[in-house]
Structures are given as structure tokens and as C-alpha cells.
Predicted model as a PDB file, atoms N, CA, C, CB and O in Angstrom, pLDDT in the B-factor column:
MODEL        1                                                                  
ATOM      1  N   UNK A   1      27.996  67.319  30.796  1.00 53.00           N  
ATOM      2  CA  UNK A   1      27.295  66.114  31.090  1.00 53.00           C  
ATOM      3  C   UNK A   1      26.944  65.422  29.791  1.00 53.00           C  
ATOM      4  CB  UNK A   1      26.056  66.394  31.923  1.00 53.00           C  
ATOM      5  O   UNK A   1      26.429  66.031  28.854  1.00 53.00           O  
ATOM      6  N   UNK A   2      27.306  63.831  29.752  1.00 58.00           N  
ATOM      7  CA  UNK A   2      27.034  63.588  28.600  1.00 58.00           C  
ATOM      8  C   UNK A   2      26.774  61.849  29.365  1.00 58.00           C  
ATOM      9  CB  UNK A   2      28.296  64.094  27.292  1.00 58.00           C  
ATOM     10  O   UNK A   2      27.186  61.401  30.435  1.00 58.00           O  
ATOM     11  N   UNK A   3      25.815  61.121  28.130  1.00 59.00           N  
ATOM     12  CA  UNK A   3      26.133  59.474  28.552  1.00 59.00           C  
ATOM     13  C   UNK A   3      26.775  59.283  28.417  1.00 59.00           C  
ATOM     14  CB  UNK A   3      25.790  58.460  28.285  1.00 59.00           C  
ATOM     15  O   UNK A   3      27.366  59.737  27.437  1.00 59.00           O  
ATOM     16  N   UNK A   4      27.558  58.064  29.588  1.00 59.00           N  
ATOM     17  CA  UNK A   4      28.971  57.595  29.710  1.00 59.00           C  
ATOM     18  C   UNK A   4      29.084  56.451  28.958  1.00 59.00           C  
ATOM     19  CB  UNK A   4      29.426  57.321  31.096  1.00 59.00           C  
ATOM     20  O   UNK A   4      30.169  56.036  28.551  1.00 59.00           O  
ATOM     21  N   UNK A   5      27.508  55.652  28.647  1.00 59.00           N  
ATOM     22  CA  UNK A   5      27.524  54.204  27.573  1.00 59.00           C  
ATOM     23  C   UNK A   5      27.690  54.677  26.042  1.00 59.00           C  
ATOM     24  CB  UNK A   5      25.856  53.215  27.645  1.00 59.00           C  
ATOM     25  O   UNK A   5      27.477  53.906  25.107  1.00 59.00           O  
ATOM     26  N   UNK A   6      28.063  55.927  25.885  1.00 58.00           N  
ATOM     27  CA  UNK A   6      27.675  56.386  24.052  1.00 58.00           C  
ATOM     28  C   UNK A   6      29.079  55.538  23.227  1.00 58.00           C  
ATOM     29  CB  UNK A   6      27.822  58.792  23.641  1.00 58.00           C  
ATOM     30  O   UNK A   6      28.844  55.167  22.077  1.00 58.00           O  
ATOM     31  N   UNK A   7      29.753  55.397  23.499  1.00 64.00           N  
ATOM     32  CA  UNK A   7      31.004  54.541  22.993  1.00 64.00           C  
ATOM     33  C   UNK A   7      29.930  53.416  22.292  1.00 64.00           C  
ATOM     34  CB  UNK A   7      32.277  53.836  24.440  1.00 64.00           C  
ATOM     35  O   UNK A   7      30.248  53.283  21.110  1.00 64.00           O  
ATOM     36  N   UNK A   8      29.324  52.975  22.476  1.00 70.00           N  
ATOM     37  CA  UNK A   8      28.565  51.638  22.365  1.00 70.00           C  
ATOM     38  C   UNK A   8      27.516  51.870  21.104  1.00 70.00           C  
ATOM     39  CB  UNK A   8      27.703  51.245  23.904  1.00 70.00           C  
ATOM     40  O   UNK A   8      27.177  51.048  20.253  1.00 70.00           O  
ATOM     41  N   UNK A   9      27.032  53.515  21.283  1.00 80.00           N  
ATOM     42  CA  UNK A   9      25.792  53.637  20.520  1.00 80.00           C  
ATOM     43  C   UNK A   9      26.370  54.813  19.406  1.00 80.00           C  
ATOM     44  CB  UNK A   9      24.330  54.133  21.581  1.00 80.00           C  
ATOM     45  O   UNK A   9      25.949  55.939  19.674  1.00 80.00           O  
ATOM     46  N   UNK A  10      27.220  54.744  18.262  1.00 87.00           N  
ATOM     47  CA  UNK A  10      27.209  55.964  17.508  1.00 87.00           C  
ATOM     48  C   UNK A  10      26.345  56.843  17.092  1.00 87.00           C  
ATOM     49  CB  UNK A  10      27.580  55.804  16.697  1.00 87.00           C  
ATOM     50  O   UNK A  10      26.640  57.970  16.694  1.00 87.00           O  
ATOM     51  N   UNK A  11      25.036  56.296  17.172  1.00 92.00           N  
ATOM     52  CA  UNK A  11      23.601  57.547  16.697  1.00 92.00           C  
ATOM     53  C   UNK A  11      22.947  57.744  17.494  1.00 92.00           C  
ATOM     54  CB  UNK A  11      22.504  57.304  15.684  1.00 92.00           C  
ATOM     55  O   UNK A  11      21.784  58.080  17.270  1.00 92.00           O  
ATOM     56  N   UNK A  12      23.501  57.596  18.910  1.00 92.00           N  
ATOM     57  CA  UNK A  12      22.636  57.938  19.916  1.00 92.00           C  
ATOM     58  C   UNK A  12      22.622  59.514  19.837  1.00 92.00           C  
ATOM     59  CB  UNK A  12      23.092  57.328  21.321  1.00 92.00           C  
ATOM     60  O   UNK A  12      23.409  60.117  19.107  1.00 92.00           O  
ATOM     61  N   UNK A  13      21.627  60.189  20.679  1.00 95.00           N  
ATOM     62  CA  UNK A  13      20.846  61.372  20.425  1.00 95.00           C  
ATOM     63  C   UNK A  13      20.177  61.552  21.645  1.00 95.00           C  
ATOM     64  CB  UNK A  13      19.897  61.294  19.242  1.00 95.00           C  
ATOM     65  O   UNK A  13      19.232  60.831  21.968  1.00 95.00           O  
ATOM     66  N   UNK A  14      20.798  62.882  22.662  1.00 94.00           N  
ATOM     67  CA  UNK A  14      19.637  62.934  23.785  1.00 94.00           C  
ATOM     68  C   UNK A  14      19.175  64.481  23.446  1.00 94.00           C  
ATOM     69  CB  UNK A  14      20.251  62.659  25.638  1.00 94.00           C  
ATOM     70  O   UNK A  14      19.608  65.298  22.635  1.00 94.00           O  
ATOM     71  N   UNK A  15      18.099  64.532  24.425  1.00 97.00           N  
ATOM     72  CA  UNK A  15      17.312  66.101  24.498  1.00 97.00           C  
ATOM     73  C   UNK A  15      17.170  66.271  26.121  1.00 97.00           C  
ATOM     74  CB  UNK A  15      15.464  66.162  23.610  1.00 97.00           C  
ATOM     75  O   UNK A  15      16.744  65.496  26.978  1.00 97.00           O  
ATOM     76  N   UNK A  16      17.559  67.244  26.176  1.00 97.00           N  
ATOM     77  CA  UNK A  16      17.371  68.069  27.918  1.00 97.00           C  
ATOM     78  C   UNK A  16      16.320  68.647  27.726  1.00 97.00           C  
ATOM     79  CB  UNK A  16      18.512  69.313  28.569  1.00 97.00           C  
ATOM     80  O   UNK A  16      16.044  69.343  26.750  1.00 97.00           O  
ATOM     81  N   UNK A  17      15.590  68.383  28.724  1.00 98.00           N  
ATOM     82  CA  UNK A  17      14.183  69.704  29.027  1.00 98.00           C  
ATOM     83  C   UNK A  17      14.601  70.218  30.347  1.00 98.00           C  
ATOM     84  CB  UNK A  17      12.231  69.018  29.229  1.00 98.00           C  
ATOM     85  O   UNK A  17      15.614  69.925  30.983  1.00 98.00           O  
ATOM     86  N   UNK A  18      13.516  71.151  30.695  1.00 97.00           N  
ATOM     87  CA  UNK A  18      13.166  72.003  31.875  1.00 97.00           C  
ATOM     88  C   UNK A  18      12.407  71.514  32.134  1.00 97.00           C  
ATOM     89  CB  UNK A  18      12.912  73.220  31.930  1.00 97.00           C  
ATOM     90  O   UNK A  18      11.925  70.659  31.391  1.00 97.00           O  
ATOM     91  N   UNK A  19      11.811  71.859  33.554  1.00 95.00           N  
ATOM     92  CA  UNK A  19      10.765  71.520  34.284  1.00 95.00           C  
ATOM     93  C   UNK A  19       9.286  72.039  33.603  1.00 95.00           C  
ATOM     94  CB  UNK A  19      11.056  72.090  35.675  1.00 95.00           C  
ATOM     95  O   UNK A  19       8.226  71.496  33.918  1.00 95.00           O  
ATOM     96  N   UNK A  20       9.358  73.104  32.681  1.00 96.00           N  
ATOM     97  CA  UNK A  20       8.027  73.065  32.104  1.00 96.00           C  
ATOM     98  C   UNK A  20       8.182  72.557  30.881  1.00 96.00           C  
ATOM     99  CB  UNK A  20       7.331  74.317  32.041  1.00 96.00           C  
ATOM    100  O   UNK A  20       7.287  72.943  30.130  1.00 96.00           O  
ATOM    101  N   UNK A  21       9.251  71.577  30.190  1.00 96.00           N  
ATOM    102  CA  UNK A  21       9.256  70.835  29.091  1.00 96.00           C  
ATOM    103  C   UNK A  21       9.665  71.902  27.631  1.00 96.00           C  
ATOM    104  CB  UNK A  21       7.722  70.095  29.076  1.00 96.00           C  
ATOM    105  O   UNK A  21       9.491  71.740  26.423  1.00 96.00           O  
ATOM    106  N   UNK A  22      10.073  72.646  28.180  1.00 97.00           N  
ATOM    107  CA  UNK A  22      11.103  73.407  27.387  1.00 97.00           C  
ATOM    108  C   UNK A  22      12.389  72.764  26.965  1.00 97.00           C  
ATOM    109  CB  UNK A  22      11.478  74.527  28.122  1.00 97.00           C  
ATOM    110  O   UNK A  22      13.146  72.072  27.645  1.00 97.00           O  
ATOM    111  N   UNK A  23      12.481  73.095  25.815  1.00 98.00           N  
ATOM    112  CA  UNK A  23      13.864  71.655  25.488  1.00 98.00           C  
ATOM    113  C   UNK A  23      15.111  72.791  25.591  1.00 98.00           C  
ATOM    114  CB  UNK A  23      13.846  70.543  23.285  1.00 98.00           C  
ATOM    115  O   UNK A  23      14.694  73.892  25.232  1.00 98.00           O  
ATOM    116  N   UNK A  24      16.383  72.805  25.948  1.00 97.00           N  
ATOM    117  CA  UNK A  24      17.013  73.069  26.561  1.00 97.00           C  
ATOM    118  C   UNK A  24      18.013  72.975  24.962  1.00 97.00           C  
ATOM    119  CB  UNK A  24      17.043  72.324  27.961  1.00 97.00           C  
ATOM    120  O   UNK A  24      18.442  73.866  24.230  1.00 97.00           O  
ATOM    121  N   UNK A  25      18.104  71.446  24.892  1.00 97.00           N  
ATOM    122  CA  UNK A  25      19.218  71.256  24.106  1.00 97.00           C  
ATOM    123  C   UNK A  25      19.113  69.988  23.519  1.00 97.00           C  
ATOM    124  CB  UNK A  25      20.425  71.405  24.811  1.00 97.00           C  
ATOM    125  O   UNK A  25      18.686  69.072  24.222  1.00 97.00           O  
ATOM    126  N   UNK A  26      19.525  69.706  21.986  1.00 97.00           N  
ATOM    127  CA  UNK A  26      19.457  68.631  21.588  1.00 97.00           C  
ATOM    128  C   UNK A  26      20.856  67.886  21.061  1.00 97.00           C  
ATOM    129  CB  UNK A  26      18.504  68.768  20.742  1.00 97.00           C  
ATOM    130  O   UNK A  26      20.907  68.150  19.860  1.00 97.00           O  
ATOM    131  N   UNK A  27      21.760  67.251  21.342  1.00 95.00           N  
ATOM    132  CA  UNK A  27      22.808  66.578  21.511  1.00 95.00           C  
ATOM    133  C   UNK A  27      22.903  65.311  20.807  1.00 95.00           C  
ATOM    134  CB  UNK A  27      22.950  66.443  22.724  1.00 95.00           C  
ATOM    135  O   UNK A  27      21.983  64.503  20.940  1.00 95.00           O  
ATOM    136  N   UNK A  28      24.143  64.971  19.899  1.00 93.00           N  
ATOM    137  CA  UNK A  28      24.121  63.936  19.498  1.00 93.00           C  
ATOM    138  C   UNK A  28      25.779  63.234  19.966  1.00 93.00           C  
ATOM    139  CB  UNK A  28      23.660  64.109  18.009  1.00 93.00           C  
ATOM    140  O   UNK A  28      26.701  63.814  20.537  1.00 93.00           O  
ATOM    141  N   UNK A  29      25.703  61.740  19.455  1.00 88.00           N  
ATOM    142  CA  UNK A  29      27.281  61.344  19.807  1.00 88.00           C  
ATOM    143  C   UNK A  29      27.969  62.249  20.068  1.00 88.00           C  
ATOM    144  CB  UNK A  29      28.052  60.730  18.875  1.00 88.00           C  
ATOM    145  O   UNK A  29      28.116  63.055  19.150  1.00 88.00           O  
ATOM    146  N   UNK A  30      28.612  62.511  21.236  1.00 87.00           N  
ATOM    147  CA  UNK A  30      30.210  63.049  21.515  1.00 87.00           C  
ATOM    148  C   UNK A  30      30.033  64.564  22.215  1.00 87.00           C  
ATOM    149  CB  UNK A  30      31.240  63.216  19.828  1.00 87.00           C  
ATOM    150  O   UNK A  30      30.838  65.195  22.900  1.00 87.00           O  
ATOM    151  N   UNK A  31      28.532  64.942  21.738  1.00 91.00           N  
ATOM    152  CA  UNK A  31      28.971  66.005  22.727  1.00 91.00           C  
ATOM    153  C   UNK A  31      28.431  66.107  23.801  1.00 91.00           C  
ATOM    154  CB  UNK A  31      28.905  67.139  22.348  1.00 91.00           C  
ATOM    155  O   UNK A  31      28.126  65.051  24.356  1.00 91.00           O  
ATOM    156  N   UNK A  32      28.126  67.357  24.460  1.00 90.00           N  
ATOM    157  CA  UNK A  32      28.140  67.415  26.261  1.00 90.00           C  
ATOM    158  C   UNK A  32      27.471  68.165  26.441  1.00 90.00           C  
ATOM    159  CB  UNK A  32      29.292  67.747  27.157  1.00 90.00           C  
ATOM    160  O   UNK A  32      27.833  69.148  25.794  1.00 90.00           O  
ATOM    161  N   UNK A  33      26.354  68.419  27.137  1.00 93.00           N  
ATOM    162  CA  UNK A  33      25.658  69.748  27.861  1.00 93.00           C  
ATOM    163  C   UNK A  33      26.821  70.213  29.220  1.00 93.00           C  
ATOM    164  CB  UNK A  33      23.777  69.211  28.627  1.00 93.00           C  
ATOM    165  O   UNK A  33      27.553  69.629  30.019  1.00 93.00           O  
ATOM    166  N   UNK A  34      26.425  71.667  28.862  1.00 94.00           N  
ATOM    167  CA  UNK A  34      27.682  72.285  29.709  1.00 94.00           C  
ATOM    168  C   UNK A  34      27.136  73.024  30.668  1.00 94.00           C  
ATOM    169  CB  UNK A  34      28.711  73.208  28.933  1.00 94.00           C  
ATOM    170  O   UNK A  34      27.868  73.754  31.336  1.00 94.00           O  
ATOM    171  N   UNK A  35      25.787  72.971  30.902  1.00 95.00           N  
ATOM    172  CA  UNK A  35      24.641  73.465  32.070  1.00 95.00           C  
ATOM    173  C   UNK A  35      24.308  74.700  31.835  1.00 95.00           C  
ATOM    174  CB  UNK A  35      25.078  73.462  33.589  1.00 95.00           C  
ATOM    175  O   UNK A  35      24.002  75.468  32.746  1.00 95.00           O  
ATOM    176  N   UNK A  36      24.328  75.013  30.671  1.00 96.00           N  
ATOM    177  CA  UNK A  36      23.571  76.360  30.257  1.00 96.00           C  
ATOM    178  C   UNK A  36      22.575  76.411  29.003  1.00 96.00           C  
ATOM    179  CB  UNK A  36      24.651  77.410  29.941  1.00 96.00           C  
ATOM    180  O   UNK A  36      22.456  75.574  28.108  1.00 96.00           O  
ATOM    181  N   UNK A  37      21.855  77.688  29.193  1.00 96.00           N  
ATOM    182  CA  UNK A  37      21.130  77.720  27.858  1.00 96.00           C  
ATOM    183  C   UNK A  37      21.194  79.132  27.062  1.00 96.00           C  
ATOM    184  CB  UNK A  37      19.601  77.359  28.127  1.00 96.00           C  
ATOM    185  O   UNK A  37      21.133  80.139  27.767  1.00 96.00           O  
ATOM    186  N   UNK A  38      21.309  79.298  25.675  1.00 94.00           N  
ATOM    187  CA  UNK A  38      21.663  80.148  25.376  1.00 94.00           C  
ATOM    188  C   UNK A  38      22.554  81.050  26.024  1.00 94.00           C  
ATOM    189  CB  UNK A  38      20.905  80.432  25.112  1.00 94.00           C  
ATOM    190  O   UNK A  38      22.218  82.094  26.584  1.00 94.00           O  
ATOM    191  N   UNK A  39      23.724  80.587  25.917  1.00 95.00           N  
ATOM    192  CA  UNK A  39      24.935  80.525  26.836  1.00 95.00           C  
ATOM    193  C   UNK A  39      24.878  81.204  28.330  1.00 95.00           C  
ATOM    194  CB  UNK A  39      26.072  81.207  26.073  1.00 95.00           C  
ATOM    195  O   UNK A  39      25.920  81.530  28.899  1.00 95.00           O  
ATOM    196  N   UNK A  40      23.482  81.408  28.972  1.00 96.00           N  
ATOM    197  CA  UNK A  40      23.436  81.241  30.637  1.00 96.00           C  
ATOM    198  C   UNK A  40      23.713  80.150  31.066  1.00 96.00           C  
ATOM    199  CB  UNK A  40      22.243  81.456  31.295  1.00 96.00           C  
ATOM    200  O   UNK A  40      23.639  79.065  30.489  1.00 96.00           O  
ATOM    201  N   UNK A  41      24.053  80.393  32.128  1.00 97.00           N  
ATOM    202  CA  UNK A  41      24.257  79.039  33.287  1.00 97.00           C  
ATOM    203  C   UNK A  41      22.765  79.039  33.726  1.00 97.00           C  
ATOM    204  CB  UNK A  41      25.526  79.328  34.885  1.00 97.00           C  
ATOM    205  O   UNK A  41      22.249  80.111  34.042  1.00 97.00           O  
ATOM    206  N   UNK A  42      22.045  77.874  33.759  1.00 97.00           N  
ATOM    207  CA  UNK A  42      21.066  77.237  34.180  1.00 97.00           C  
ATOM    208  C   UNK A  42      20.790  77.310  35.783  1.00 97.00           C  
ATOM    209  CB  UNK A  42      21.272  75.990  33.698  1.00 97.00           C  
ATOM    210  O   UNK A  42      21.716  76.877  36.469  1.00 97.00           O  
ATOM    211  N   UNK A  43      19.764  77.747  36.404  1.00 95.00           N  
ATOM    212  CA  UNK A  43      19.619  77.351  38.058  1.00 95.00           C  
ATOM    213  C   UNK A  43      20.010  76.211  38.629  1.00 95.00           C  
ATOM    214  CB  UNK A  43      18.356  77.318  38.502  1.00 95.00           C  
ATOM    215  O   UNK A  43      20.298  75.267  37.893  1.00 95.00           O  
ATOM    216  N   UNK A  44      20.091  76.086  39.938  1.00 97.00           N  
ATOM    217  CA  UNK A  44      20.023  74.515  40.584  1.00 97.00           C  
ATOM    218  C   UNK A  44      18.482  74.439  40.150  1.00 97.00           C  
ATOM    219  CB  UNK A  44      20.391  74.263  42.594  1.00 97.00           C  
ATOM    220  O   UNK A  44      17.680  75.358  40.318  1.00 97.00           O  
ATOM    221  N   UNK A  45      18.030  72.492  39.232  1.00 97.00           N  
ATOM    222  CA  UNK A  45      16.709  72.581  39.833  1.00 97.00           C  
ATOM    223  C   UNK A  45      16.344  71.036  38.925  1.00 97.00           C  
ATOM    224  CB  UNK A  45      15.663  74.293  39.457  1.00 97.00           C  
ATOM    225  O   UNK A  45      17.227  70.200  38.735  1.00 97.00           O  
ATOM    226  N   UNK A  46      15.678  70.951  38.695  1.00 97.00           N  
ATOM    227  CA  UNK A  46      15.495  69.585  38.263  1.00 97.00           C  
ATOM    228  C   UNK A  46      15.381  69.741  36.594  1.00 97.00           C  
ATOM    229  CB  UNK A  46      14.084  68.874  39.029  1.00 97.00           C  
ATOM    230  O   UNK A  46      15.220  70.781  35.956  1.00 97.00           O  
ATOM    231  N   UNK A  47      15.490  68.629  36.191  1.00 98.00           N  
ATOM    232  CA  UNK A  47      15.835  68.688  34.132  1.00 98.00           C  
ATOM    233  C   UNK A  47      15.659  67.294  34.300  1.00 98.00           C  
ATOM    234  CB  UNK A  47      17.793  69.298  33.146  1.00 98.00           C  
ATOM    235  O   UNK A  47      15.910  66.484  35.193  1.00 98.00           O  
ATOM    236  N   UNK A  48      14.919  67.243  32.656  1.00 98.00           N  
ATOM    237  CA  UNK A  48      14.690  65.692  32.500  1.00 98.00           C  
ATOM    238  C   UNK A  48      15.578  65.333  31.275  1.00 98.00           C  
ATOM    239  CB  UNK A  48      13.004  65.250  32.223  1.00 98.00           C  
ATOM    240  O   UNK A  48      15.928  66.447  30.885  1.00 98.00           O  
ATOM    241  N   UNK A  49      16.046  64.575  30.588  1.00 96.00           N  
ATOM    242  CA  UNK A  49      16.389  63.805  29.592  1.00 96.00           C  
ATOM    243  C   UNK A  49      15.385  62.925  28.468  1.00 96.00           C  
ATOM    244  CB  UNK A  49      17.131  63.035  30.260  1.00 96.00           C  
ATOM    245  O   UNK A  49      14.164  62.858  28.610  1.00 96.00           O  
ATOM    246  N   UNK A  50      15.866  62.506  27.741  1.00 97.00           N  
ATOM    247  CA  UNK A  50      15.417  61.766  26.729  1.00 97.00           C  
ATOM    248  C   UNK A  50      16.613  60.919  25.740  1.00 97.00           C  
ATOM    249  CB  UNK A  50      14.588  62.768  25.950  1.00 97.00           C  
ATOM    250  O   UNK A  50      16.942  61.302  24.618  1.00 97.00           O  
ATOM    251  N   UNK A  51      17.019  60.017  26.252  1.00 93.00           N  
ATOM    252  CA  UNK A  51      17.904  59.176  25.212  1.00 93.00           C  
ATOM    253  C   UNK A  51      17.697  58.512  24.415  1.00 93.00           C  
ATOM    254  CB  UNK A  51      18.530  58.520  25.495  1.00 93.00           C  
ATOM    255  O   UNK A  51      16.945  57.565  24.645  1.00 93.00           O  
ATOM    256  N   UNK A  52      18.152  58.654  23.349  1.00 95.00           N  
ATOM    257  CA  UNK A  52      17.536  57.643  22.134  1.00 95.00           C  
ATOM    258  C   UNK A  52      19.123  56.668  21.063  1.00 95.00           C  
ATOM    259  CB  UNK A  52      16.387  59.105  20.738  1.00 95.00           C  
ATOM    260  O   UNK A  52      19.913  57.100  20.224  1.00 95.00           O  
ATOM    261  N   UNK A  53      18.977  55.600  21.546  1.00 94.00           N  
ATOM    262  CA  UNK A  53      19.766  54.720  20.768  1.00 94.00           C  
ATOM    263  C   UNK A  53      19.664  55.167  19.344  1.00 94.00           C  
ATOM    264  CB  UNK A  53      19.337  53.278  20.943  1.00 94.00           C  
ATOM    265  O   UNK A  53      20.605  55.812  18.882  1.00 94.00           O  
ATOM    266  N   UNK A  54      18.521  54.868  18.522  1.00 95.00           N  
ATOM    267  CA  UNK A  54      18.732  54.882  16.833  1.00 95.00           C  
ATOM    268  C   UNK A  54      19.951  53.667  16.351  1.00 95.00           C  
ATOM    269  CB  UNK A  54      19.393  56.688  16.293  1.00 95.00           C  
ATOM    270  O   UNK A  54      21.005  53.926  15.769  1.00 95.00           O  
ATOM    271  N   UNK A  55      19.618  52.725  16.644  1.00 90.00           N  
ATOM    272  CA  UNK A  55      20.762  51.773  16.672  1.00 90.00           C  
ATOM    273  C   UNK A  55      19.593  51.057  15.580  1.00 90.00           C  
ATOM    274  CB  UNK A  55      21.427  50.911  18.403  1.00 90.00           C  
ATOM    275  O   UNK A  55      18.381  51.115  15.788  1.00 90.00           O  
ATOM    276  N   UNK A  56      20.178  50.427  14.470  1.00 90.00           N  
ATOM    277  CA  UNK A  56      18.922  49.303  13.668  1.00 90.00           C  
ATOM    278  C   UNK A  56      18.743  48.139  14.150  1.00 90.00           C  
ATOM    279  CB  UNK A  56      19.166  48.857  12.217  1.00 90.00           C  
ATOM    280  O   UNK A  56      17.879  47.456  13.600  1.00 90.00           O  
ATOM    281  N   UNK A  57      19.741  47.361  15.700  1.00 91.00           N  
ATOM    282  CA  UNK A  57      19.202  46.409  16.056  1.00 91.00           C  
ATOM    283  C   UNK A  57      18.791  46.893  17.111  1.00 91.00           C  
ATOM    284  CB  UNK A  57      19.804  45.361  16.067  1.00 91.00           C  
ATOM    285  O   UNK A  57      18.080  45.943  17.441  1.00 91.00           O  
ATOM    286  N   UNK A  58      18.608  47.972  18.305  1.00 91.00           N  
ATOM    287  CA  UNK A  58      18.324  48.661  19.198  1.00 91.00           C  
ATOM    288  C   UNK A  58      17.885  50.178  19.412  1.00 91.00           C  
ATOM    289  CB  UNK A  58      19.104  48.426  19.664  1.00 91.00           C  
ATOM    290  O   UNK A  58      18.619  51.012  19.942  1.00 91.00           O  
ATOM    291  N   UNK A  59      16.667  50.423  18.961  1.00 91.00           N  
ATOM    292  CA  UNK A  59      16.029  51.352  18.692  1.00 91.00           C  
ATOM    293  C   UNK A  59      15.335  51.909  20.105  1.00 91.00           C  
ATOM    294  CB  UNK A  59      15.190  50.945  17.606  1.00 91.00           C  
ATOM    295  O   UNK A  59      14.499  52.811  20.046  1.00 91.00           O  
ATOM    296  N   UNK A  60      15.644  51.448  21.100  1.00 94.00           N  
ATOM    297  CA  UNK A  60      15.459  51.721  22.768  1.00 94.00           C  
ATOM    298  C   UNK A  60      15.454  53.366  23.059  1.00 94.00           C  
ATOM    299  CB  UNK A  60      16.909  50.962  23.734  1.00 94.00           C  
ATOM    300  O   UNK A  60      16.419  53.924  22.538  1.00 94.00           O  
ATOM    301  N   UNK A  61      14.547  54.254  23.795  1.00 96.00           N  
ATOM    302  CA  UNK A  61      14.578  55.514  24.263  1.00 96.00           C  
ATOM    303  C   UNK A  61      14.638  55.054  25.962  1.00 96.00           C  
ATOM    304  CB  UNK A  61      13.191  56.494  23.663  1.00 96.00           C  
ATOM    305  O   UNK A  61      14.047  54.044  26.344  1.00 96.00           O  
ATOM    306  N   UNK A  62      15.266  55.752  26.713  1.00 95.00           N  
ATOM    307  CA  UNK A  62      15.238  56.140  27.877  1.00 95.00           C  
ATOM    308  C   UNK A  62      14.843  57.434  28.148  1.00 95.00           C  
ATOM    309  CB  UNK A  62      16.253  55.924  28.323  1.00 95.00           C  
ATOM    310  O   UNK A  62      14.766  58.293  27.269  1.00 95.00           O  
ATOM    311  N   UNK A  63      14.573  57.638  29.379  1.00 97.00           N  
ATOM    312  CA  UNK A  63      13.535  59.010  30.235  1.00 97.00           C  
ATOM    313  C   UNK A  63      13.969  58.767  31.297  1.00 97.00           C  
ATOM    314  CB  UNK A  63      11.741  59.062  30.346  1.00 97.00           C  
ATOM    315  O   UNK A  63      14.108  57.728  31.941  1.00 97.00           O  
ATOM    316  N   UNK A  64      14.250  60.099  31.517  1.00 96.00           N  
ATOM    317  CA  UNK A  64      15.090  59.916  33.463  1.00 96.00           C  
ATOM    318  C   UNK A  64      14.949  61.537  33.531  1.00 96.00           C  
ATOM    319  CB  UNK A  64      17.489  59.130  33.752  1.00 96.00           C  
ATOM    320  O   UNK A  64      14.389  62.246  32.695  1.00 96.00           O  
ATOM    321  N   UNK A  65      15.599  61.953  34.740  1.00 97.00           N  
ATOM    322  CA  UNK A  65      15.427  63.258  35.538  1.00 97.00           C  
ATOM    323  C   UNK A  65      16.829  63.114  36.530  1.00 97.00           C  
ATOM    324  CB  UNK A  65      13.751  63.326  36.507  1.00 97.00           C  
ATOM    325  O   UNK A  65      17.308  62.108  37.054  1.00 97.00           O  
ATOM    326  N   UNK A  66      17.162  64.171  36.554  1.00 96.00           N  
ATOM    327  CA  UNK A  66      18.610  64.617  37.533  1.00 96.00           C  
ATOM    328  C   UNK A  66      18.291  66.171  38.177  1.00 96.00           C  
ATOM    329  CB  UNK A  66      20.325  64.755  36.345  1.00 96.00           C  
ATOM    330  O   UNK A  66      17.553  67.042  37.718  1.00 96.00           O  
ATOM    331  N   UNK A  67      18.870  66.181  39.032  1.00 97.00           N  
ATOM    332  CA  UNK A  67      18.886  67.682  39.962  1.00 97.00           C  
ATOM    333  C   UNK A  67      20.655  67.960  39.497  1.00 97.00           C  
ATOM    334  CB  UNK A  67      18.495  67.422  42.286  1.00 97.00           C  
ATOM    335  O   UNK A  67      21.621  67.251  39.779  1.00 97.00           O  
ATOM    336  N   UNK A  68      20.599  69.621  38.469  1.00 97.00           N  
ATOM    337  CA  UNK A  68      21.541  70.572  38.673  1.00 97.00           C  
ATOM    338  C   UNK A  68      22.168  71.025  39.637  1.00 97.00           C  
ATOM    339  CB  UNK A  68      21.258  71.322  38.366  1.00 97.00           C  
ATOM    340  O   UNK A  68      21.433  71.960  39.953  1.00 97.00           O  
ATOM    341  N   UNK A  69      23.097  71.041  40.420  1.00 95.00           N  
ATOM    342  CA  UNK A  69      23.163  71.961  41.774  1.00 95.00           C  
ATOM    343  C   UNK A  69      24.412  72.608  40.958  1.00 95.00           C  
ATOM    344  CB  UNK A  69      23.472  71.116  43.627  1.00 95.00           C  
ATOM    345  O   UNK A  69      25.249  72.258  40.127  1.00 95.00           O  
ATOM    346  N   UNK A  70      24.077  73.625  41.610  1.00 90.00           N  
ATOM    347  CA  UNK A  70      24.981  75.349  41.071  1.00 90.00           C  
ATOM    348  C   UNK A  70      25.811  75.525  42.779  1.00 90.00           C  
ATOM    349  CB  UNK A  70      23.275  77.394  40.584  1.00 90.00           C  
ATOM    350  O   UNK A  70      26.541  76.488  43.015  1.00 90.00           O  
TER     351      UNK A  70                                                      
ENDMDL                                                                          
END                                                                             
């Protein structure tokens, strides 16, 4: 899983959490969370995000949440 707009943003940068805000994983341009952590596979269950442009004319973060299903 990765953003599908990153073509657009070269220094974009997201972070996965857990439901108790445990960060999961921190990701920059190009790569992908592969639904695990410390190479487990992750439960079905809810995970939040954090996207961050880092762009110098667009310095924009997004916050969202998705459900895993296994």
C-alpha cells in the first residue's frame, strides 16, 4: 500500500500507526507498506496514516484511517 498521487510529490513521507498510536512504519517516495510489522503480517483492524507533502510550495499533511482485512 502506498499513495497513488506520490508521482506529483518527490518528498512526500507517510507514517502508519496502530490503533494505540504505535507507529508501525515510516515510508518515504516509492515505497510501500506490505501489511506487516517487524516482518509479521498485521491483524484485520483499523491503522491510521499521516501524509506529509514537504513540497516548498506545498507543505500540506493529511490524516486518514483504513481497515486491513486479512
Amino acid at each position: 500500500m502506498g499513495p497513488g498521487c506520490s508521482v506529483n510529490y518527490k518528498q512526500l513521507t507517510f507514517t502508519i500507526f496502530d490503533r494505540y498510536g504505535r507507529i508501525i512504519g515510516n515510508y518515504k517516495f516509492g515505497q510501500k507498506w506490505d501489511g506487516k510489522y517487524n516482518g509479521a503480517e498485521l491483524s484485520t483492524g483499523d491503522y491510521w496514516y499521516v501524509f506529509k507533502l514537504n513540497d516548498n510550495k506545498d507543505n500540506r499533511e493529511f490524516v486518514g484511517h483504513f481497515t486491513l482485512y486479512r
